[in-house]
C-alpha positions, 0 to 999 in steps of 0.5 A: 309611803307613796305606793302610787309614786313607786309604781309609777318610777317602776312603770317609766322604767319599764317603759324606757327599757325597749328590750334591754333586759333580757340581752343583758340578763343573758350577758350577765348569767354567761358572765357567770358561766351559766348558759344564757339560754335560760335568759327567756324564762328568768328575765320574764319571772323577773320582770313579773318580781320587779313589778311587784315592789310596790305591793311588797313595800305595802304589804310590809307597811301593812304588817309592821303596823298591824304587829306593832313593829312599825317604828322600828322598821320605818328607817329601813322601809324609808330607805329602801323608798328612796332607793328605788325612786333613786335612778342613779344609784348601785345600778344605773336605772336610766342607763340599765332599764329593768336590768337597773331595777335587779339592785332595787327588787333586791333591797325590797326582797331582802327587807321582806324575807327579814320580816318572813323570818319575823313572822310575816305570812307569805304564800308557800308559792312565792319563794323570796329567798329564791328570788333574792337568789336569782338576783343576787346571782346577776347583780354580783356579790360587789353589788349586793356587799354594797346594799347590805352596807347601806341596809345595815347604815340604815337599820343603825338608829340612836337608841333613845334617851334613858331618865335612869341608868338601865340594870347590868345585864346578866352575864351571858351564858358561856358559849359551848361548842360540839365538836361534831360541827367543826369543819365545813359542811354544804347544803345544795339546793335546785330550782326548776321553771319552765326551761329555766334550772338553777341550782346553788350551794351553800357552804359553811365553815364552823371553826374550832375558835366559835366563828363560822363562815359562809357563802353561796358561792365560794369563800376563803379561810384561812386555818391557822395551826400550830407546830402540832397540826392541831387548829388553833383559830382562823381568819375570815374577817375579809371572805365575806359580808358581815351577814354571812359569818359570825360566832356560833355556839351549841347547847343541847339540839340548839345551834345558835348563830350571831352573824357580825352584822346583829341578827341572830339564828336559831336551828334544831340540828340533828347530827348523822354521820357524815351529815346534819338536818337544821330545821326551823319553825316555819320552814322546810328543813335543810340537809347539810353534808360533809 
């Protein structure tokens, strides 16, 4: 990986911007119905995110060969190079300066906080779920869809040839649902810089039939129930990317989900009325109400 070619692709871009970012960041958080003028903070903690794509690309590389991991992670740290060396890509750098390089810092933060969760070790201070937040938020959910599509395509590497036919598998446990979740739960959460405020909630809809649903923003579900009332299914496949829903089961204090695109959760969940805590190692816990 050439860290040097990076900063330098993100240094010409700088360059080039003469001004634009913050105008457009502005434009963008009024797009979204959010006052434009926090735009002076955000675009300046941005800025200083952006620049920080060739450590955070090193940083990984350092990681993946220290823990062994680095052949699995070389596709998607590949990819990730090539898009940001790319200008014409989701998000015109040449035509956008910085406002260009949102869609690139989000691939590499995105591809950063899957190793946090792997166990990479990051300063408490530097929040990258935030940050991808932020980004996400001026990029807009198209964009991001679009990214995690080309994240996903990436991460797709033929398995490797066997000399021998592998054992059968075990047959998976049955999967168990608590009927306390069923239903639609909301987490919120606020951040606060200098005259900047965000804040954001989460929603999550854990269906009656094991599937479950989630957005930050809003997403559509549709409940299908028969002539009694009772819920018997619900459809999702087209409310949101194949990150944000999947199959979710429950054994014990142990609440599993298997988003649709392959990666697969675990929390510690304690159930109060009206209301639930899910915890996972290594991280603040989150409460989640009715």
């Amino acid at each position: 990986m050439d860290i040097k070619r990076l900063t330098r692709s993100i240094e010409r871009i700088e360059a080039l911007d003469r001004g634009r970012f913050e105008p457009k960041v502005a434009a963008a958080l009024q797009a979204r119905g959010l006052a434009p003028d926090t735009a002076p903070v955000l675009a300046e903690t941005l800025r200083d995110y952006i620049r920080t794509i060739p450590e955070m690309m090193a940083l990984m590389t350092s990681w993946a060969d220290q823990v062994g991991v680095a052949s699995e992670l070389a596709p998607l740290l590949s990819a990730a190079e090539r898009y940001v060396r790319q200008p014409d890509d989701e998000i015109d750098d040449q035509k956008h300066g910085l406002f260009g390089l949102l869609d690139d810092v989000w691939v590499v933060g995105t591809l950063l906080a899957n190793c946090k969760r792997a166990g990479l070790p990051l300063p408490d201070s530097f929040d990258i779920d935030q940050f991808n937040s932020f980004t996400a938020l001026l990029i807009g959910d198209d964009v991001v869809t679009a990214l995690s599509a080309r994240l996903e395509a990436a991460a797709a590497v033929p398995p490797k040839p066997v000399l021998q036919p592998a054992p059968a598998a075990p047959a998976p446990a049955p999967r168990q649902i608590d009927r306390r979740l069923v239903g639609s739960w909301h987490h919120s959460s606020f951040y606060s810089s200098g005259d900047f405020h965000h804040s954001s909630t989460t929603s999550r809809h854990f269906g009656a039939d094991g599937r479950y649903v989630e957005g930050t923003q809003s997403f559509v579900n549709m409940i299908h129930r028969n002539s009694s009332g009772d819920q018997i299914g619900q459809s999702d496949a087209n409310s949101a990317p194949p990150r944000s829903r999947g199959r979710w089961s429950m054994i014990g204090r142990t609440l599993t989900l298997d988003a649709d695109n392959g990666d697969s959760y675990d929390f510690t969940v304690e159930i109060h009325s009206g209301s639930m805590l899910l915890s996972q190692p290594g991280r603040d816990p989150k409460l989640w109400t009715r």
